[in-house]
C-alpha positions in Angstrom: 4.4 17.9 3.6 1.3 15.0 3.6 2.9 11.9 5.3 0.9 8.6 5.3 1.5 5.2 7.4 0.1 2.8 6.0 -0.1 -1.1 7.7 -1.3 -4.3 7.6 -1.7 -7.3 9.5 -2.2 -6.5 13.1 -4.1 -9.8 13.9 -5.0 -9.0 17.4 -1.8 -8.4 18.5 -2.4 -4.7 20.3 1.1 -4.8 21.7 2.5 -4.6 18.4 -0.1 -1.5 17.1 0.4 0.3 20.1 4.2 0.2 18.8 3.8 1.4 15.6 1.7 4.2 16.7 4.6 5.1 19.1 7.1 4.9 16.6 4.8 7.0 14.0 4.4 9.8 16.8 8.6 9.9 16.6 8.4 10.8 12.7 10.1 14.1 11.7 7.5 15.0 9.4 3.7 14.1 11.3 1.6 11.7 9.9 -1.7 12.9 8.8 -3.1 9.8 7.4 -3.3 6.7 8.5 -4.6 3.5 6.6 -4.8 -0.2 8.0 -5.4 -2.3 5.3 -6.9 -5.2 6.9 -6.1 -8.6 9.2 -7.3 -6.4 12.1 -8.5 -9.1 13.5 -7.2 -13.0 13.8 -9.1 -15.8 15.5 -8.0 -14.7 19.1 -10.5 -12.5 21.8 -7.4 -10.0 21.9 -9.0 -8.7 18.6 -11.6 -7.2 20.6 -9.1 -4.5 22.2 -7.4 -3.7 18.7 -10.5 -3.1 17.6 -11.6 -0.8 20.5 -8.3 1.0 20.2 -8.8 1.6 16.6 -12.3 2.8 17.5 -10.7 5.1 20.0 -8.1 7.2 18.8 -6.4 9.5 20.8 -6.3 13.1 20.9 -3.0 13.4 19.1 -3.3 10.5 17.1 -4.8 10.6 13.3 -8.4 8.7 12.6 -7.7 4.8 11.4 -9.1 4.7 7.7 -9.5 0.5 8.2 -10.5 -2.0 4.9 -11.1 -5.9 5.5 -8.9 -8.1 5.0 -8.5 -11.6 5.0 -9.6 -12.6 8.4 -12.4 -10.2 8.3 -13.9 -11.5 5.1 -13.4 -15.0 6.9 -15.5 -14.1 9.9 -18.2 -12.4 7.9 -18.5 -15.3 5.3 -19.3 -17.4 8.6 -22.2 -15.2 9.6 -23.4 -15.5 6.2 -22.3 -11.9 5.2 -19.6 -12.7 3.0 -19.3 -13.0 -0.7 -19.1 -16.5 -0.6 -21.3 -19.3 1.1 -18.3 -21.5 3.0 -15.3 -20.7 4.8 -13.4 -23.3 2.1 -10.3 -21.0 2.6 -10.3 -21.0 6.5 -10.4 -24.7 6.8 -8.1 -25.5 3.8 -5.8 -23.6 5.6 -6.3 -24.2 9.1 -8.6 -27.0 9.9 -12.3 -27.4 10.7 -11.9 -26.6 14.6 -10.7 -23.1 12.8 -14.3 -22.2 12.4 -15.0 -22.4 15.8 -12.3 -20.9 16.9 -12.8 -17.6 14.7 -17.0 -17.7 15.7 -15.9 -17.6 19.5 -13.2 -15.1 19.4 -15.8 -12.3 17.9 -18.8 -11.5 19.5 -21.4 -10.3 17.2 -21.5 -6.5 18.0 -18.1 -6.4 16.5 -19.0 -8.5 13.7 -21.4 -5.2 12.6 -17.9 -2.9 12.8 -16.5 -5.6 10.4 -19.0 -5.9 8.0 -18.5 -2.1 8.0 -15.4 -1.7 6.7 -14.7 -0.7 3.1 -13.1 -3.0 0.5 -10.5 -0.6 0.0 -9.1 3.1 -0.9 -8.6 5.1 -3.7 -6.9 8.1 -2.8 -5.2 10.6 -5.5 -3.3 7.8 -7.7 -3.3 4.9 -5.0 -5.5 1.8 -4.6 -4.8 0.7 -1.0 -6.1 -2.8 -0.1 -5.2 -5.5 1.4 -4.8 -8.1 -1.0 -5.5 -6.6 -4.8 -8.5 -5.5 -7.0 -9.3 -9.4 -7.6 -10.0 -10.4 -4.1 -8.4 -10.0 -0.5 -6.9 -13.3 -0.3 -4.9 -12.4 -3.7 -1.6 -12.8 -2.4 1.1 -10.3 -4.3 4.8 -10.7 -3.7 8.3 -9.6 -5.4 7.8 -13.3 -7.2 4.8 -12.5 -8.6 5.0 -12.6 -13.2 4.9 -9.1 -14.3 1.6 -9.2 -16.5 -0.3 -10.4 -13.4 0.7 -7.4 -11.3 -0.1 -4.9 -14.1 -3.4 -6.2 -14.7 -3.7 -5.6 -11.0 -2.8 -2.1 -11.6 -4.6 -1.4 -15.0 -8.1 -2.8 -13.4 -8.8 0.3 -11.5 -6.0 3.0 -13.4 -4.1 3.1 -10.3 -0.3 4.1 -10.5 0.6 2.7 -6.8 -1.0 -0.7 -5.3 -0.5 -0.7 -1.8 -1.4 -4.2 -0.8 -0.9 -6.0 2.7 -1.6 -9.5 2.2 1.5 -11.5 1.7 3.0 -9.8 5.1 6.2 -8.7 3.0 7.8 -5.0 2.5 8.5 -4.5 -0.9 8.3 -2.2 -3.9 8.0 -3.8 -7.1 8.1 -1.0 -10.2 6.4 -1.8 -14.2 8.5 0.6 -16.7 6.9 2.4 -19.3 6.5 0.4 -22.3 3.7 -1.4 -24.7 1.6 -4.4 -24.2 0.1 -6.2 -27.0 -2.9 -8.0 -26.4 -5.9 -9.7 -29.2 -9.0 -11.4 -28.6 -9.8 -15.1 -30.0 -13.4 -15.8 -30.6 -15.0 -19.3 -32.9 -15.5 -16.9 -35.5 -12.8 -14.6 -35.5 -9.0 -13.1 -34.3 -9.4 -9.5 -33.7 -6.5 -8.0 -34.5 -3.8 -7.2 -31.9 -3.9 -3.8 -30.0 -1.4 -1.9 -28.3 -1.7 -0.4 -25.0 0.7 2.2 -23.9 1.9 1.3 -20.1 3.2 4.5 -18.2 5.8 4.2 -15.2 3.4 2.2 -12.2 4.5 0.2 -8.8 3.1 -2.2 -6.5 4.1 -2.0 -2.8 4.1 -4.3 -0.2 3.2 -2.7 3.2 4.2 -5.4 5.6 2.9 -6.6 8.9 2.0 -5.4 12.3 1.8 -8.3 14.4 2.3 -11.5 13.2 6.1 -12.0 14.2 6.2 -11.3 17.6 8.9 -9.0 18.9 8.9 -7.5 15.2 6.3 -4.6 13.1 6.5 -4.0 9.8 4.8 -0.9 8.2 5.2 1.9 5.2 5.9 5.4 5.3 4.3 7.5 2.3 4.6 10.9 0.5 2.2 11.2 -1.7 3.4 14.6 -2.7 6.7 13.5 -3.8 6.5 9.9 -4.2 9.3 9.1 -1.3 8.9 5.7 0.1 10.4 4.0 3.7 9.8 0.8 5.2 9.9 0.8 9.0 10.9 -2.0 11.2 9.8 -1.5 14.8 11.7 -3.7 17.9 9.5 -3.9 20.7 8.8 -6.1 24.0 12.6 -7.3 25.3 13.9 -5.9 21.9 12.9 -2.8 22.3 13.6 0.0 20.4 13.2 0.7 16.9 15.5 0.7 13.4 14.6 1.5 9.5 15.3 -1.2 7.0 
């Protein structure tokens, strides 16, 4: 039976993967893929050895498919290999000394794995990424309006989002039903057309290493369509427990 894992979020925090990988090695069915979709990284030199220890798997361990992610897309946008000009984000949201901060933590031979990494994954029926099709810092949660999910979905025909960026497990599930749309133009209304919407979800993957003590991830079955988020305890709560 195909088994993915798939997280997000470790920012640096090797502790925290080297958890999850422990507590993926202690599924009943193995885990033959395994997708990190982006925040590999964060603006500390601890990235370095996440980064080598993605590079590195071990013997009994499955190959890291890895897409950027927010902080990624950050550092490379500061080396001018972005896909925009200034790191507007980074400062709005942390401050100038930020940018320094981020340069400093990354030396520039792991700036080339970065720059690397795919966008995302289509695999079977599922686009995994870490924020949506629109952009990685597009930040999808269980508040997010209907219609603005499922033109998520219906921009690349995917059935299943996987997405990582708002740090959150969820799964958020579109019925089947009709959406009505028409196009205004100076001249003209075109006439509205209906678009048949089949059964589709949007799933929140969670995060590796941002609360410290605590890992989020997502078991998947592609095969079957069974879900489970997994909650790992580690450091002096050790020890691990499915929400």
């Amino acid at each position: 039976m195909t088994c993915w894992a798939i997280l997000s979020g470790i920012e640096g925090n090797l502790t925290a993967y080297e958890a999850v990988l422990a507590d993926i090695k202690r599924q009943r069915h193995p885990v033959e893929e395994l997708y990190i979709l982006g925040d590999v990284i964060a603006a500390t030199p601890a990235s370095i050895k996440v980064i080598q220890r993605i590079q590195s798997p071990r013997a009994n361990e499955p190959v890291p498919q890895v897409c950027q992610g927010w902080w990624e897309e950050q550092l490379l946008i500061l080396h001018g290999l972005g896909r925009t000009g200034e790191p507007t984000e980074l400062i709005e949201r942390y401050g100038v000394e930020m940018v320094k901060t981020l340069w400093d933590a990354i030396p520039l031979d792991r700036v080339e794995w970065v720059r690397s990494l795919d966008f995302g994954f289509f695999e079977l029926d599922c686009l995994l990424i870490h924020g949506s099709s629109v952009s990685v810092s597009d930040e999808l949660t269980p508040d997010t309006p209907p219609i603005q999910m499922l033109d998520r979905l219906m921009r690349t025909d995917a059935n299943t989002l996987f997405c990582g960026r708002s740090g959150l497990t969820f799964q958020y599930q579109i019925q089947q039903g009709t959406v009505t749309s028409s196009v205004m133009t100076l001249d003209q209304t075109v006439s509205p057309q209906a678009t048949q919407v089949k059964p589709r979800q949007i799933v929140g993957v969670g995060n590796v290493g941002r609360l410290p003590g605590q890992a989020t991830y997502t078991l998947y079955q592609p095969n079957s369509n069974q879900m489970e988020f997994k909650t790992v305890r580690y450091g002096s709560a050790r020890g691990f427990q499915i929400n």
